[in-house]
VMD Tcl script that builds the backbone (N, CA, C; Angstrom):
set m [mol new atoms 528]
animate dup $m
set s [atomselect $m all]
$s set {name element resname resid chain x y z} {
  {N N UNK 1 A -23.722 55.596 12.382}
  {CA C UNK 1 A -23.666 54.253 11.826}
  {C C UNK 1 A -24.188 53.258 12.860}
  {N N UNK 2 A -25.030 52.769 12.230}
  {CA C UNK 2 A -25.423 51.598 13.485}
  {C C UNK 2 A -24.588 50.726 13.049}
  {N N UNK 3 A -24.952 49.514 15.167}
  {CA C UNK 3 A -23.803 48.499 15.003}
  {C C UNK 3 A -24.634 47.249 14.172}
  {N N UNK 4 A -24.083 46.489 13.671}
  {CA C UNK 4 A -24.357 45.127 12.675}
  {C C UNK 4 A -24.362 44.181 13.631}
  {N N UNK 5 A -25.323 43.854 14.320}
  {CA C UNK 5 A -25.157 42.303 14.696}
  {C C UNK 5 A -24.376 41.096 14.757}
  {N N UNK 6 A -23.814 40.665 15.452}
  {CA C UNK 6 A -23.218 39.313 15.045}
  {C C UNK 6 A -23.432 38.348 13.671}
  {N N UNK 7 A -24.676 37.950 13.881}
  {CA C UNK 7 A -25.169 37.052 13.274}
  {C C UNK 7 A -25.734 37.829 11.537}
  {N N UNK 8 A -25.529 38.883 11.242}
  {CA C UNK 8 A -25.508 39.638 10.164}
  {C C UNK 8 A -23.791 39.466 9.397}
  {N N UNK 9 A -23.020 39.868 10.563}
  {CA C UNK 9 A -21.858 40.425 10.277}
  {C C UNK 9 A -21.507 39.056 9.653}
  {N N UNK 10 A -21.510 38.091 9.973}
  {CA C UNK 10 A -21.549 36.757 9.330}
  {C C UNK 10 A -21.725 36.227 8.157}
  {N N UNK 11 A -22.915 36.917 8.237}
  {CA C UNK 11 A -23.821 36.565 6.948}
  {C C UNK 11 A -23.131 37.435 6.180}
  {N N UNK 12 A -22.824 38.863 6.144}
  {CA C UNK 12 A -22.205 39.337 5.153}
  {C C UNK 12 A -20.477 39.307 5.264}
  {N N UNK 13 A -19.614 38.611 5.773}
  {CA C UNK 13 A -18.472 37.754 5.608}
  {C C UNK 13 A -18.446 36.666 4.591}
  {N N UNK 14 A -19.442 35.701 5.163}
  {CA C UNK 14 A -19.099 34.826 4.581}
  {C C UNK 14 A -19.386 34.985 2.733}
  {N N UNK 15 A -20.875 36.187 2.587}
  {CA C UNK 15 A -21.328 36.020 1.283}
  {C C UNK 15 A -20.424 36.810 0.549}
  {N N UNK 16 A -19.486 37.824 1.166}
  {CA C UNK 16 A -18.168 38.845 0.708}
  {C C UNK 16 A -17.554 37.392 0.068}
  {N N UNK 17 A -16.961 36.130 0.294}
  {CA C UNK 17 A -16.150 34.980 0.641}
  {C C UNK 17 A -16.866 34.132 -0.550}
  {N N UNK 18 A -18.082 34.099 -0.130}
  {CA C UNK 18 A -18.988 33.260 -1.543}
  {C C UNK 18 A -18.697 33.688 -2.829}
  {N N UNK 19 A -19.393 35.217 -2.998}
  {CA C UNK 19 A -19.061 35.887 -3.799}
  {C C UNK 19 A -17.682 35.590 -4.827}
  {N N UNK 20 A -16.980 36.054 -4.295}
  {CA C UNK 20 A -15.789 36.220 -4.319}
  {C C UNK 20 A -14.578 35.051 -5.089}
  {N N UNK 21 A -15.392 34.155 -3.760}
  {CA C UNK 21 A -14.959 32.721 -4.702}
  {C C UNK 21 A -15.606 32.181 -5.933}
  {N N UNK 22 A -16.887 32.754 -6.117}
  {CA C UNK 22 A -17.536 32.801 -7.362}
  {C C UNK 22 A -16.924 33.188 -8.445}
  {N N UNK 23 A -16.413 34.529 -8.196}
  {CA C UNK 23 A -15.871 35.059 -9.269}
  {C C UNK 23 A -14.123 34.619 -9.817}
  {N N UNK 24 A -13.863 33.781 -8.522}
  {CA C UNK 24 A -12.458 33.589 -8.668}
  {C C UNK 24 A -12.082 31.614 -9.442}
  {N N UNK 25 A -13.759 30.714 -9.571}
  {CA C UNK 25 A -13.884 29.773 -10.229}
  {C C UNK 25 A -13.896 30.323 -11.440}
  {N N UNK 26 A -14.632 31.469 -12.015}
  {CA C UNK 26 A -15.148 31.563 -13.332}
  {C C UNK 26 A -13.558 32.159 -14.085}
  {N N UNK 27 A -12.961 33.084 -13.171}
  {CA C UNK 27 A -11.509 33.141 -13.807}
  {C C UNK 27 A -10.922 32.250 -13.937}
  {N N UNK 28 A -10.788 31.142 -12.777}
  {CA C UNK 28 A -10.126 29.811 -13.162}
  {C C UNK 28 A -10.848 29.347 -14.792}
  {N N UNK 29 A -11.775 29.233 -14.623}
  {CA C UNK 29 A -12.463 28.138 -16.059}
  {C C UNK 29 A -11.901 29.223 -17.049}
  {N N UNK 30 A -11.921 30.581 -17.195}
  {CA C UNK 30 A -11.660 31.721 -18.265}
  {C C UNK 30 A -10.422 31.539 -18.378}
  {N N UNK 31 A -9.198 31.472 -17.394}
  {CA C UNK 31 A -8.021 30.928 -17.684}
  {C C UNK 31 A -7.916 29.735 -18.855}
  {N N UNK 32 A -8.430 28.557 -18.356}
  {CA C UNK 32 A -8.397 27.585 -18.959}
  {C C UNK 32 A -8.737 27.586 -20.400}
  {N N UNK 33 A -9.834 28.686 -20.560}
  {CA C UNK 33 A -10.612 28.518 -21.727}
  {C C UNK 33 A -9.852 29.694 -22.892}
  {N N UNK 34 A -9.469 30.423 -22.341}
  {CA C UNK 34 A -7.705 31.111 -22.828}
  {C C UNK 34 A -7.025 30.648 -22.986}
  {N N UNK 35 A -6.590 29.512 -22.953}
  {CA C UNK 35 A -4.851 29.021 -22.872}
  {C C UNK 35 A -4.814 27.310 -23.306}
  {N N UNK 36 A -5.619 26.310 -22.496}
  {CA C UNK 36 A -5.486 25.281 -23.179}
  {C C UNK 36 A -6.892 24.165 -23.678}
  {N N UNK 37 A -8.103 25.419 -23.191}
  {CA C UNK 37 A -9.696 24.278 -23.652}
  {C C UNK 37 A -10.089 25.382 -24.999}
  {N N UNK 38 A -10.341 25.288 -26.032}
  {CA C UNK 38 A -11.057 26.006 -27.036}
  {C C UNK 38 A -12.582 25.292 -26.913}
  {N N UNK 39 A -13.494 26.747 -26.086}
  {CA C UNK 39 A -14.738 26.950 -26.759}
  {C C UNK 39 A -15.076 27.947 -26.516}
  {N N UNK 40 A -15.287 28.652 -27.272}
  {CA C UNK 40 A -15.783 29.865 -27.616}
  {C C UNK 40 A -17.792 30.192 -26.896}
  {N N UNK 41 A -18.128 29.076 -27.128}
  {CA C UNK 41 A -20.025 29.087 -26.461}
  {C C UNK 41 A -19.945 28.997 -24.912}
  {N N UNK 42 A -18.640 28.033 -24.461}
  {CA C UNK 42 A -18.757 27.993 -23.172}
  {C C UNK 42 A -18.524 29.485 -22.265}
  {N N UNK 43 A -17.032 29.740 -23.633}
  {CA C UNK 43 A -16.375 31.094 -22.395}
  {C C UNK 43 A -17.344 32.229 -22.545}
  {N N UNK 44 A -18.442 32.567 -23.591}
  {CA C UNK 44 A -19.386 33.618 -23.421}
  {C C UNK 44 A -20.292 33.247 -22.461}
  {N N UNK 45 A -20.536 31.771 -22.214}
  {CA C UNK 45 A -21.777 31.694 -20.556}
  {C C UNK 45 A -21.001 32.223 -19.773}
  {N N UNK 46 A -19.642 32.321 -19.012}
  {CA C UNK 46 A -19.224 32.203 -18.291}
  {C C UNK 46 A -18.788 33.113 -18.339}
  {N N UNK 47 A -18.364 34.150 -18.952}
  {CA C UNK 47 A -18.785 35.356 -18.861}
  {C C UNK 47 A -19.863 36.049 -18.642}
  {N N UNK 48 A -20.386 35.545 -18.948}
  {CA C UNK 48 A -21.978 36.121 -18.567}
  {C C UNK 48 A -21.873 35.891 -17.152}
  {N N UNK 49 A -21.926 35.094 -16.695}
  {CA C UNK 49 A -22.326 34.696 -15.687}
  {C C UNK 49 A -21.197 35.151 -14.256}
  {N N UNK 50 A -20.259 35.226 -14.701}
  {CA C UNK 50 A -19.023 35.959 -13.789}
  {C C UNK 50 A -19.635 37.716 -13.840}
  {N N UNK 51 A -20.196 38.304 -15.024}
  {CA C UNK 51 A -20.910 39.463 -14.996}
  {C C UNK 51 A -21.822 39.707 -13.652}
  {N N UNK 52 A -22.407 38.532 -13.222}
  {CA C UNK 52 A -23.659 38.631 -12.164}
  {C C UNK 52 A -22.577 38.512 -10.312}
  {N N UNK 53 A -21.742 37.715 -10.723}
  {CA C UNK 53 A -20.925 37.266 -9.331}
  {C C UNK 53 A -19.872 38.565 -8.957}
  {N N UNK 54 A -19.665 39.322 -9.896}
  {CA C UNK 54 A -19.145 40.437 -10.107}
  {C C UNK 54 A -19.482 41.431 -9.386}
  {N N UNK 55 A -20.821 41.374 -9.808}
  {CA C UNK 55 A -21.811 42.700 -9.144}
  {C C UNK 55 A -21.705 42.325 -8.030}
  {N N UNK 56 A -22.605 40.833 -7.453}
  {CA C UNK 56 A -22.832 40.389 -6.593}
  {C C UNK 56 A -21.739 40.544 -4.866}
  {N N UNK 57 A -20.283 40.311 -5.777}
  {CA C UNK 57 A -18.818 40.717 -4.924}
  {C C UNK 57 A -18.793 42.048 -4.595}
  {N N UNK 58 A -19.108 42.608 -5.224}
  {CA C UNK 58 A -19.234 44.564 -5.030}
  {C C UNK 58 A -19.861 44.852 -4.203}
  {N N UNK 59 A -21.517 44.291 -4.577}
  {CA C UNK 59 A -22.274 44.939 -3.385}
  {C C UNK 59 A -21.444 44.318 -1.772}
  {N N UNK 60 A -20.968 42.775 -1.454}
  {CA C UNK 60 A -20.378 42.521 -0.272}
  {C C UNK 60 A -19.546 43.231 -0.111}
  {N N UNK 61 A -18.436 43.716 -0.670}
  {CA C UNK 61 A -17.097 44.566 -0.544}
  {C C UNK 61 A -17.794 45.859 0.463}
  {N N UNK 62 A -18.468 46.182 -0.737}
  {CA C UNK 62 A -19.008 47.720 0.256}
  {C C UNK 62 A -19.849 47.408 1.306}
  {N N UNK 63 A -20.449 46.643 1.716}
  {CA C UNK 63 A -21.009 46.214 3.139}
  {C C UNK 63 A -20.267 46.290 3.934}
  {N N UNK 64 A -19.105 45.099 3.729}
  {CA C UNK 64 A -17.859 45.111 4.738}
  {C C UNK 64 A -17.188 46.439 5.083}
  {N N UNK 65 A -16.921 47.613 4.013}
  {CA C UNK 65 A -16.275 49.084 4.207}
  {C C UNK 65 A -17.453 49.573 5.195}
  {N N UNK 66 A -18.471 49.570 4.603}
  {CA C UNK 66 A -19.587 50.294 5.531}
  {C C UNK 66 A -20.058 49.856 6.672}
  {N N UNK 67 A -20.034 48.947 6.927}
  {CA C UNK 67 A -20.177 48.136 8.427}
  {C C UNK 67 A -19.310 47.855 9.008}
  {N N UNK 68 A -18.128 48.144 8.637}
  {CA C UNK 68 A -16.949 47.973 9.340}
  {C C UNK 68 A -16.092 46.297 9.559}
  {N N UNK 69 A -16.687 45.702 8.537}
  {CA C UNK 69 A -16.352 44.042 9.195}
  {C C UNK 69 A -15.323 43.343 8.730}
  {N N UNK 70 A -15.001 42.861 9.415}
  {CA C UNK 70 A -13.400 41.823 9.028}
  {C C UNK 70 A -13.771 41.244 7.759}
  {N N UNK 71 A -12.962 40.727 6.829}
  {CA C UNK 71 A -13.098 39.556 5.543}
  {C C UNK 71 A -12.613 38.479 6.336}
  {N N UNK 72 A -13.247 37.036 5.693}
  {CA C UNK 72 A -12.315 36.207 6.308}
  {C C UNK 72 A -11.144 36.384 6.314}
  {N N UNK 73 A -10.092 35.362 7.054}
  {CA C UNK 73 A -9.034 35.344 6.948}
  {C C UNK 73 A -8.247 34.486 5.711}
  {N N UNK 74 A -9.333 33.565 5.438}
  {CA C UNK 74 A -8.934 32.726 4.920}
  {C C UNK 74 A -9.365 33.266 3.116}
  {N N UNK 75 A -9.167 34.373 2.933}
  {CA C UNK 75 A -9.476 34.652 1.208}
  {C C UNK 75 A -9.066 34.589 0.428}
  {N N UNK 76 A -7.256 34.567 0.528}
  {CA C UNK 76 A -6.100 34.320 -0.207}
  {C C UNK 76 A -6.388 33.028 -0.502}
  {N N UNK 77 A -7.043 31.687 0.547}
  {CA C UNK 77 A -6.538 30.136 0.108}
  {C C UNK 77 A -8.034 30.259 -0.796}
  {N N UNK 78 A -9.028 31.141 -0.425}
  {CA C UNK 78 A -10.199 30.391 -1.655}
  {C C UNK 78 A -10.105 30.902 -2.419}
  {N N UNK 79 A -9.454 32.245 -2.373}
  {CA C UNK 79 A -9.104 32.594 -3.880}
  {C C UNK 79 A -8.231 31.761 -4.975}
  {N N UNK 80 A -7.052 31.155 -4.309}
  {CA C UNK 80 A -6.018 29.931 -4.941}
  {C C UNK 80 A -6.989 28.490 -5.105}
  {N N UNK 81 A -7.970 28.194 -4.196}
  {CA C UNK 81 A -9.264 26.984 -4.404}
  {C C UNK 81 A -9.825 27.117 -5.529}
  {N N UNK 82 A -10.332 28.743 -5.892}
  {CA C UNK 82 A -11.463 28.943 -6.307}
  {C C UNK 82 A -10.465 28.712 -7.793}
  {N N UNK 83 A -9.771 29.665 -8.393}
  {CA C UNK 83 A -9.496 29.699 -9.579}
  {C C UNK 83 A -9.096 27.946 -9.584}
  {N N UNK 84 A -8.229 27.120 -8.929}
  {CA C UNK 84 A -7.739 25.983 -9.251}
  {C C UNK 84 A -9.142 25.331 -9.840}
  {N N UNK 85 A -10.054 25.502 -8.664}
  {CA C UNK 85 A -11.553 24.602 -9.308}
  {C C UNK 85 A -12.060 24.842 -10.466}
  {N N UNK 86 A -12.220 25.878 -10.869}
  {CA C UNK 86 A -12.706 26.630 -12.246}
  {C C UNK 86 A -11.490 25.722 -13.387}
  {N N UNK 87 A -10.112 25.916 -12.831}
  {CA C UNK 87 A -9.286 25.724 -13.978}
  {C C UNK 87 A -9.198 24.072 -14.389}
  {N N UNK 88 A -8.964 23.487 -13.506}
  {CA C UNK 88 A -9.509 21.946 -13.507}
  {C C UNK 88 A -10.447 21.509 -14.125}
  {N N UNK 89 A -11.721 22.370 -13.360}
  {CA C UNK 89 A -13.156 21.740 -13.856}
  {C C UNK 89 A -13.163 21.995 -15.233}
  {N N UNK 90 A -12.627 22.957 -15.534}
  {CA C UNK 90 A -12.363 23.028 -17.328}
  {C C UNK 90 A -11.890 22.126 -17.951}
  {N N UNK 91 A -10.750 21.713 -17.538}
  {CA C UNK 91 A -9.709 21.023 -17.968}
  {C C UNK 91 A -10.404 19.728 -18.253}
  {N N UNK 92 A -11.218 19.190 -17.449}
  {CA C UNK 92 A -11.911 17.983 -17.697}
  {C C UNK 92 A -13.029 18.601 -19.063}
  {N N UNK 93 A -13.569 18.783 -19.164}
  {CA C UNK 93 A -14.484 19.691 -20.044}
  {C C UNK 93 A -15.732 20.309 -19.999}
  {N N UNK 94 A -16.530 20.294 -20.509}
  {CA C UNK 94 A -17.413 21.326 -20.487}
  {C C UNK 94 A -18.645 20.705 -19.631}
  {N N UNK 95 A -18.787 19.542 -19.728}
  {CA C UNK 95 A -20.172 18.877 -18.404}
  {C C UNK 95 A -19.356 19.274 -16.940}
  {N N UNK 96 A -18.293 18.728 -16.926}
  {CA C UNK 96 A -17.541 19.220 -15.714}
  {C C UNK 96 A -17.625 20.549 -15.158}
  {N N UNK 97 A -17.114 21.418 -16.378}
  {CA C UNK 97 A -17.431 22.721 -15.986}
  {C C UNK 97 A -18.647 23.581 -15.576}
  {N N UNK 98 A -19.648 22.854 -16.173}
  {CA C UNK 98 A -20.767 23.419 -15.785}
  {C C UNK 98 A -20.996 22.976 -14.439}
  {N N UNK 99 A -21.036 21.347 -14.268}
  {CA C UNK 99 A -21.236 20.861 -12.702}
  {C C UNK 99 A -20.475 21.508 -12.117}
  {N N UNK 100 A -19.939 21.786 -11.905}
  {CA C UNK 100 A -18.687 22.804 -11.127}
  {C C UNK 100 A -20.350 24.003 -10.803}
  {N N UNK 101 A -20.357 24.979 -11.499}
  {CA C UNK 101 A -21.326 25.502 -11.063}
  {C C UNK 101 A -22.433 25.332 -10.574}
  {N N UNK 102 A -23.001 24.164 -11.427}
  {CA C UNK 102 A -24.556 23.761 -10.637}
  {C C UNK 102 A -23.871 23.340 -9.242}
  {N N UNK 103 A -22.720 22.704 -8.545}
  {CA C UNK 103 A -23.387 22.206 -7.380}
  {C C UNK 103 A -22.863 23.216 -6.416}
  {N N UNK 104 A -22.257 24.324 -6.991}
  {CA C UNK 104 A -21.736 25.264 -5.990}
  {C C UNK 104 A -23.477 26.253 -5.670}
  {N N UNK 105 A -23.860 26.168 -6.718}
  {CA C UNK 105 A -25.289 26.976 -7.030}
  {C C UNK 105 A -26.379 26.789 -6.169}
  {N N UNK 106 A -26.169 25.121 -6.285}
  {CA C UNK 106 A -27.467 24.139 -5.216}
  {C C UNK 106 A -26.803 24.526 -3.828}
  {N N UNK 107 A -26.014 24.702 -3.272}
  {CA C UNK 107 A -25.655 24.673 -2.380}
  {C C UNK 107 A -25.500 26.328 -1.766}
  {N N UNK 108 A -25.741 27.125 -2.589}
  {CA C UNK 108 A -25.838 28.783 -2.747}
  {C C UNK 108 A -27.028 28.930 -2.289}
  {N N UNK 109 A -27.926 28.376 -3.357}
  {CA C UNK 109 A -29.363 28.277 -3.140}
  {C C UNK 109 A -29.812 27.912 -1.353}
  {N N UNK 110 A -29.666 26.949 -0.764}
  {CA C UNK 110 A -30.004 26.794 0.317}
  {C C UNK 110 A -29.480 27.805 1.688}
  {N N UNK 111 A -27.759 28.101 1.149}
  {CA C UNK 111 A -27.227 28.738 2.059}
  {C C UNK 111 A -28.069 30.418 1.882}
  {N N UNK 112 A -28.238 31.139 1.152}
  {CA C UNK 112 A -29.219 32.219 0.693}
  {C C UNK 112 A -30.246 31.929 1.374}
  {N N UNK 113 A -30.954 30.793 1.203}
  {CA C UNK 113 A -32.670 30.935 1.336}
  {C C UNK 113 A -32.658 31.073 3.010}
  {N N UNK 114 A -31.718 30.354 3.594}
  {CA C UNK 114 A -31.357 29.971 4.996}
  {C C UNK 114 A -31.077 31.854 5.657}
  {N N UNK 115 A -30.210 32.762 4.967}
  {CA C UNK 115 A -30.061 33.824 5.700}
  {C C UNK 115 A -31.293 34.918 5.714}
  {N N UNK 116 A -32.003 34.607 3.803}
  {CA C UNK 116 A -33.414 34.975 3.700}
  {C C UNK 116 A -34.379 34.642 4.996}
  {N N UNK 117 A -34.579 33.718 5.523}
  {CA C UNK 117 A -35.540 33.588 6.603}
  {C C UNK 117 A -34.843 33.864 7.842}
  {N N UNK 118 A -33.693 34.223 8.097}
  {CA C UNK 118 A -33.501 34.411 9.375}
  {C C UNK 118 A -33.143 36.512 9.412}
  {N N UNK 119 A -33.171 36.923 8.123}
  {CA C UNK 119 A -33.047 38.616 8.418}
  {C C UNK 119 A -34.271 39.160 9.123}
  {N N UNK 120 A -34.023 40.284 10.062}
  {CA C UNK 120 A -35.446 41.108 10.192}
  {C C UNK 120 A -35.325 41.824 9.439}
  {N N UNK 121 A -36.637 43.364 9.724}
  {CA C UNK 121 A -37.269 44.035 8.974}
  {C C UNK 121 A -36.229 45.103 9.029}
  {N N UNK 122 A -35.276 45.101 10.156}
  {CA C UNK 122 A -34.200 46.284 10.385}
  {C C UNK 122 A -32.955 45.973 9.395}
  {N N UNK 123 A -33.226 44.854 8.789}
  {CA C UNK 123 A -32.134 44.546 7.197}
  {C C UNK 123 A -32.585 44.569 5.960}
  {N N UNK 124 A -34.005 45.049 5.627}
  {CA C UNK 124 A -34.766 44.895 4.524}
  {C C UNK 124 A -33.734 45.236 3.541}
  {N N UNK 125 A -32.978 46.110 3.042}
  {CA C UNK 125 A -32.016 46.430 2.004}
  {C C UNK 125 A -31.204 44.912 1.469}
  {N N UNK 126 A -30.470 44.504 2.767}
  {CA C UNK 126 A -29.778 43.599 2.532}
  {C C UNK 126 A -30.499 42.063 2.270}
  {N N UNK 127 A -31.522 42.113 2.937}
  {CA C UNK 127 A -32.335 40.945 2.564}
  {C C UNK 127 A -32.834 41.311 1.029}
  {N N UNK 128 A -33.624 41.980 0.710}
  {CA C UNK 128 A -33.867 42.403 -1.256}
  {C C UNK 128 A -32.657 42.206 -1.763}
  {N N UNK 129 A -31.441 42.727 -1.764}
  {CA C UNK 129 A -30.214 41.753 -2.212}
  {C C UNK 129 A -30.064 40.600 -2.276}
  {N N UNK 130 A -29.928 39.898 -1.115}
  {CA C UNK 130 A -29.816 38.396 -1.055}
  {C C UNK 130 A -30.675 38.012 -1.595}
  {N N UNK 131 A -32.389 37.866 -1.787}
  {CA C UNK 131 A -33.204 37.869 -2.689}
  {C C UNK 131 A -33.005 37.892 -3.884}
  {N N UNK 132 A -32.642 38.519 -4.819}
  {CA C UNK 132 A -31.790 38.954 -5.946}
  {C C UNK 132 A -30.805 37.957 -6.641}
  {N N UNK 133 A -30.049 38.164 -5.771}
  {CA C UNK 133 A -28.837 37.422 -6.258}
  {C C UNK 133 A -29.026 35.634 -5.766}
  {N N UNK 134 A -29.517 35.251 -5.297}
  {CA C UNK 134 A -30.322 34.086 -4.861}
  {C C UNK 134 A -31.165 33.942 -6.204}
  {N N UNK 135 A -31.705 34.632 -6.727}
  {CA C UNK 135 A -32.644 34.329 -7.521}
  {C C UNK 135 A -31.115 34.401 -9.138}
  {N N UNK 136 A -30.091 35.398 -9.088}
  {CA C UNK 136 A -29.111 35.147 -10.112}
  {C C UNK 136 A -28.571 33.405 -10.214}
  {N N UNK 137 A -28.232 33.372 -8.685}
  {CA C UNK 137 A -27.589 32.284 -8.871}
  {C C UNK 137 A -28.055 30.911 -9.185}
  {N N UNK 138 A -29.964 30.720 -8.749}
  {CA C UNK 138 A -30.126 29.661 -9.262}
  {C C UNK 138 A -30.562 29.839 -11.151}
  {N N UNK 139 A -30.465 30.800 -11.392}
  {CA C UNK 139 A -30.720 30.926 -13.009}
  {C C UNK 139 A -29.284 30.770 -13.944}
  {N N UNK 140 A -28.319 30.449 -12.906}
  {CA C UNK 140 A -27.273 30.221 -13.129}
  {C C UNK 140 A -26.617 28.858 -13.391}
  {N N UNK 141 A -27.577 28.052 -12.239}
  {CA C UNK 141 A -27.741 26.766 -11.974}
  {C C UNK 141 A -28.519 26.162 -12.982}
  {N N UNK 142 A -29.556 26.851 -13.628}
  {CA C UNK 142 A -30.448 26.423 -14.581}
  {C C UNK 142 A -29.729 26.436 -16.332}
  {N N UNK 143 A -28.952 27.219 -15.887}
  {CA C UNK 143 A -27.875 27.341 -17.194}
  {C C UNK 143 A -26.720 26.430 -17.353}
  {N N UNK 144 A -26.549 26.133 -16.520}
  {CA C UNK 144 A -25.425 25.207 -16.438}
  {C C UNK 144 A -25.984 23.465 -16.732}
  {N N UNK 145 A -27.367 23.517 -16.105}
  {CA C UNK 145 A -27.981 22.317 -16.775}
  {C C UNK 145 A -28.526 21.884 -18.277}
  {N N UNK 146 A -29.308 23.517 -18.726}
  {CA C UNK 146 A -28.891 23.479 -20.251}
  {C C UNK 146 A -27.509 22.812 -21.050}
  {N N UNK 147 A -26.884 23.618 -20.163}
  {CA C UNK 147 A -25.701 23.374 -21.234}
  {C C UNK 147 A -24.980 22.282 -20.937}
  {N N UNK 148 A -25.343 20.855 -20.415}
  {CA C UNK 148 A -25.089 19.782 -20.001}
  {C C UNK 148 A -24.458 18.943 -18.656}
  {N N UNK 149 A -24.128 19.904 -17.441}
  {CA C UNK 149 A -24.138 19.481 -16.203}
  {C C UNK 149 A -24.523 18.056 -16.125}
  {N N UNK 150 A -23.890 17.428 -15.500}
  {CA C UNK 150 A -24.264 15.723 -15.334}
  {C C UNK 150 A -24.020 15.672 -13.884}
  {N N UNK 151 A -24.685 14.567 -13.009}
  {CA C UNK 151 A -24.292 14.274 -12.067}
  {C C UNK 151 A -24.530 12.453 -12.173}
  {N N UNK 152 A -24.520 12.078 -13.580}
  {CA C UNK 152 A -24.502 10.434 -14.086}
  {C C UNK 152 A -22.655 10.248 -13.940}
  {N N UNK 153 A -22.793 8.731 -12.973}
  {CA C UNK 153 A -21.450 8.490 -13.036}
  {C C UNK 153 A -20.548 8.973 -11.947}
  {N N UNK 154 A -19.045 9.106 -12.930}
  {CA C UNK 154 A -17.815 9.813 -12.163}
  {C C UNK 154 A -18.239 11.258 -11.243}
  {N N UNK 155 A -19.407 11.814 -12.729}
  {CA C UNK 155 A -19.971 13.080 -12.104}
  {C C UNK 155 A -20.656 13.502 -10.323}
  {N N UNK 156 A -20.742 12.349 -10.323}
  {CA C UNK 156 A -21.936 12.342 -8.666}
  {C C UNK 156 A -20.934 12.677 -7.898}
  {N N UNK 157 A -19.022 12.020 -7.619}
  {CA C UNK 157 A -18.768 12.032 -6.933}
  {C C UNK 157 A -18.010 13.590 -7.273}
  {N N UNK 158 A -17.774 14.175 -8.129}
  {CA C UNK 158 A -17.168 15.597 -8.289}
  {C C UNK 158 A -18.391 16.554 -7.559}
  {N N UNK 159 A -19.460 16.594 -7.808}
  {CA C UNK 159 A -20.932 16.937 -7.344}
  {C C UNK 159 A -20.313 16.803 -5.663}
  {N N UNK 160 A -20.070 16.137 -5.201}
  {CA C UNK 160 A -19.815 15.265 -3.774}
  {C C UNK 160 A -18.613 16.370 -2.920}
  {N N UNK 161 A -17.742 16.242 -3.650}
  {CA C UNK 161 A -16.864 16.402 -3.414}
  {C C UNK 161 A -17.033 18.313 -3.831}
  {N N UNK 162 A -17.180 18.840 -4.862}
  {CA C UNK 162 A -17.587 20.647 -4.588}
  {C C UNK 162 A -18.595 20.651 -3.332}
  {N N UNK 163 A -19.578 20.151 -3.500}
  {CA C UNK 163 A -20.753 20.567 -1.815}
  {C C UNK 163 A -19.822 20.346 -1.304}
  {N N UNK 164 A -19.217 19.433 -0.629}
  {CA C UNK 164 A -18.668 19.581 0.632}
  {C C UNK 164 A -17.303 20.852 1.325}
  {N N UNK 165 A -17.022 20.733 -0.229}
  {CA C UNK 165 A -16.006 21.451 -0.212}
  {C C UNK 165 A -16.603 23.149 0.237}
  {N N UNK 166 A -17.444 23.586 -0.438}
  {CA C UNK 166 A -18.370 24.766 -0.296}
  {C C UNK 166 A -18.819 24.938 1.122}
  {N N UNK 167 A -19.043 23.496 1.288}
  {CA C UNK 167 A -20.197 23.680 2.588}
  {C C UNK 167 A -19.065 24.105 3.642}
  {N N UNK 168 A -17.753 23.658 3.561}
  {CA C UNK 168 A -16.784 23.764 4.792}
  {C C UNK 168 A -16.064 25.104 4.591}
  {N N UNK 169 A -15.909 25.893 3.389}
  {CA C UNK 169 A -15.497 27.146 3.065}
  {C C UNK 169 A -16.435 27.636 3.910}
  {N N UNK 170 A -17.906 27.719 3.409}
  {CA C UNK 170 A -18.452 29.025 4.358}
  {C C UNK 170 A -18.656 28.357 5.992}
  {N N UNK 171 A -19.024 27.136 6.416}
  {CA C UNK 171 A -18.775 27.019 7.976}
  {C C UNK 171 A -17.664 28.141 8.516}
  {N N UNK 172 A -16.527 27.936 7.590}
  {CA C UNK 172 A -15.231 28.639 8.539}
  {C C UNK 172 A -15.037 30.131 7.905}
  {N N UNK 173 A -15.709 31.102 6.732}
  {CA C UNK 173 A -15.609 32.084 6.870}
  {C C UNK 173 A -16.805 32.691 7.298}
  {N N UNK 174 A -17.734 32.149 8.270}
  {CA C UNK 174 A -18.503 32.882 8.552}
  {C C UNK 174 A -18.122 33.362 10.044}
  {N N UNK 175 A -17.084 32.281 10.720}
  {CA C UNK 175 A -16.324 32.571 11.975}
  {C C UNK 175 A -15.054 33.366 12.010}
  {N N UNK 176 A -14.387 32.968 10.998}
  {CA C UNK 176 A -12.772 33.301 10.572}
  {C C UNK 176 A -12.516 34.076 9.882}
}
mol reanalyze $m
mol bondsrecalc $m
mol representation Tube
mol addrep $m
């Protein structure tokens, strides 16, 4: 087994953590959309789309077994973040819910493209992944604007307030 780099081992922490919390918004919104929001069009995107973050969590899981690498520490609180955000962002309704995804997406998008240019040729596997799922998640982002994402208004500052929130999750599980 070769050793993983620092600056790899990172990269696949934090995207184990991305992942993860991906899949743990879309249960939040699936909660919601079970129990007290009725729509039936929304909860099949979002299923769909928890289908891709799904995979996406798997392939990190088994990186981490096979490379041997810590998870953050902190997975229990984004797991309790992640579903609360999903369940909220529902709760407000369905533009909400989608922005909920587009700006976690936009902000996916850059953090991806960012580990895309910094892999070598001795990660090609894992870089064609990130590739991949980089390319899931902004078609994800593109779906969520279909289906009415706003960032007019109240919306800019919820927009505001997920980036940042995202951006400071992975700062600290890419160390922690």
């Amino acid at each position: 087994m070769k050793k993983t780099n620092t600056r790899v081992e990172e990269f696949i922490r934090v995207d184990h953590a991305g992942e993860r919390g991906a899949v743990k918004i879309y249960e939040g919104q699936l909660l919601a959309l079970n129990t007290l929001v009725k729509n039936e069009s929304l909860k099949k995107t979002i299923e769909e789309m928890k289908v891709h973050e799904m995979e996406h969590c798997q392939f990190f899981e088994n990186e981490i077994r096979k490379r041997n690498i810590k998870p953050t520490k902190f997975l229990p609180l984004w797991d309790l973040l992640g579903v609360g955000l999903g369940f909220g962002s529902t709760l407000l309704g369905k533009k909400a819910a989608m922005l909920c995804t587009a700006s976690v997406e936009e902000v996916i998008d850059k953090h991806y493209q960012d580990q895309i240019d910094q892999l070598q040729s001795d990660e090609n596997d894992l870089k064609s992944k990130i590739i991949k799922f980089r390319e899931d998640e902004l078609h994800h982002k593109d779906i969520a604007y279909e289906q009415g994402a706003s960032k007019k208004g109240l919306y800019s500052i919820m927009d505001k307030i997920i980036k940042t929130g995202s951006k400071i999750a992975i700062n600290i599980s890419e160390k922690i």
